[in-house]
C-alpha positions in Angstrom: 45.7 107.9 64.2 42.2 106.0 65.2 44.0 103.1 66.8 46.0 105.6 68.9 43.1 107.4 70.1 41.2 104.1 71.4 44.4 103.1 73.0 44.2 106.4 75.0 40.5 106.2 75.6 40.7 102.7 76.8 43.6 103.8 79.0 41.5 106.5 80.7 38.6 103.8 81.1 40.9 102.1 82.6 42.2 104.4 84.8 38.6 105.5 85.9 37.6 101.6 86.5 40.7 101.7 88.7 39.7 104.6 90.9 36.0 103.4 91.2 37.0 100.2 92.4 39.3 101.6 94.8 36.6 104.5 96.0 34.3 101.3 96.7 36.8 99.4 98.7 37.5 102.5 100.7 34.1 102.7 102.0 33.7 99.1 102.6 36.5 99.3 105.3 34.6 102.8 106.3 31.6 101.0 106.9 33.4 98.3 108.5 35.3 100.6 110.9 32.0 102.5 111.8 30.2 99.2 112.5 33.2 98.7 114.7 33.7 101.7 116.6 29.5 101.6 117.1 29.9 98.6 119.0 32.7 99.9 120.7 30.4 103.2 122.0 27.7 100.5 122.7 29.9 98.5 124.9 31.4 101.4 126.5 28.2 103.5 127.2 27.0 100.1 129.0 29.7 99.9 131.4 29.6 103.6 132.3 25.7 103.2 132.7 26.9 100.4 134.8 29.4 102.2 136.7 27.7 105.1 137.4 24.1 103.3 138.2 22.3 106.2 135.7 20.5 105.9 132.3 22.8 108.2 130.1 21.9 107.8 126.9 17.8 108.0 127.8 16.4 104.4 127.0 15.2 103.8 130.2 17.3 101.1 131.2 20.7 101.7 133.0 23.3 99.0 131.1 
């Protein structure tokens, strides 16, 4: 009966390393997205500054 009962505990380890690792790749690609669509704002907030010749987000500069 022991052997069976580490084979099911070392299954649920398993199981648990499984999900970690995939909860840890899922916010790498977060973070990566949200680097990404931060540049995007960036980018676009500098060409509507631009556009519009007004300092919208409060820096002080205009682009």
């Amino acid at each position: 009966m022991g052997i069976f009962w580490d084979l099911m505990q070392e299954s649920k380890l398993n199981d648990q390393q499984q999900k970690a690792d995939n909860l840890e790749e899922r916010i790498y690609l977060l973070e990566k997205d949200l680097a990404h669509t931060k540049k995007l704002l960036e980018k676009t907030l500098k060409a509507l500054e631009n556009h519009l010749n007004t300092d919208i987000d409060g820096d002080g500069k205009k682009g």
